[in-house]
Residue, then its C-alpha position, 0 to 999 in steps of 0.5 A: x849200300x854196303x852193310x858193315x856188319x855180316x848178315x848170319x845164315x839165320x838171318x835169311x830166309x828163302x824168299x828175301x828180297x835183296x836191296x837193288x843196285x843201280x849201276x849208272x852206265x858211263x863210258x869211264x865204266x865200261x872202259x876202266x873195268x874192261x883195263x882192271x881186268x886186263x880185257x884189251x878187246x877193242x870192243x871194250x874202249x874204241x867205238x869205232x872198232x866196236x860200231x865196225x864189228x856190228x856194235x852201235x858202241x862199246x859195251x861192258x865185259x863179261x867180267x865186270x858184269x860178274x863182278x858186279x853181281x858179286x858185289x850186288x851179294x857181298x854189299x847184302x851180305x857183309x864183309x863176311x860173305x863167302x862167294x862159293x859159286x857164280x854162275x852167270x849168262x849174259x843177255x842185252x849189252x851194256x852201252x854207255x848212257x844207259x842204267x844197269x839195276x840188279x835184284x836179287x832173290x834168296x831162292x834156296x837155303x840149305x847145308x849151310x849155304x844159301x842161293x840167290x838168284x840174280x838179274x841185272x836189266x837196262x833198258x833193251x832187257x836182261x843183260x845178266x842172269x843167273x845164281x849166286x851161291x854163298x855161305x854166310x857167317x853161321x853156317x857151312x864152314 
């Protein structure tokens, strides 16, 4: 759920545990999000050229992965919430019909700026790790 109101730097502490996101996997998804970031990669909206390149279906991009990770951040966070840096790997696919639920974990805290690691699973296992940094509302500007 998307906070109204920004979260400060004093309001965190290593150790807070950020609400899930569950991301329903729909082909609609996939393909849209594939298109808004201008990713035309047959493997991204044709399940036949996706299940000819070895793929049982099509599958996200790795776009769309990171920016919902930023939006798993920025709905803790609030609309104040400053991405300074996204770092990211990719694991399992995400097809359609499956679900993605991302977690988040404030695993450092300092100069202003807080880290979060992040995960987002469906059910073959990891589909994206990684940390996010950002600076908060109180702190480095």
């Amino acid at each position: 759920m998307t906070t109204t109101t920004s979260r400060t730097y004093a309001d965190v502490n290593v150790g807070d545990e950020l609400p899930e996101l569950v991301i329903p996997l729909t082909r609609t998804l996939i393909t849209a999000t594939a298109i808004a970031t201008r990713d035309y990669q047959d493997v991204h909206h044709d399940p036949g050229l996706a299940q000819e390149k070895g793929s049982p279906d099509i599958f996200m991009n790795i776009l769309t992965s990171n920016g919902l990770v930023g939006r798993l951040v920025t709905d803790w966070g609030g609309p104040e919430t400053e991405l300074r840096k996204v770092a990211i790997r990719l694991g399992a696919p995400n097809y359609p019909g499956d679900t993605m639920t991302l977690t988040g974990k404030v695993t450092a805290k300092a100069d202003g700026l807080v880290e979060v690691a992040v995960v987002g699973a469906n059910k073959l296992g990891n589909h994206v790790t990684g940390t996010v940094t950002v600076a908060l509302p109180g702190g480095e500007k």
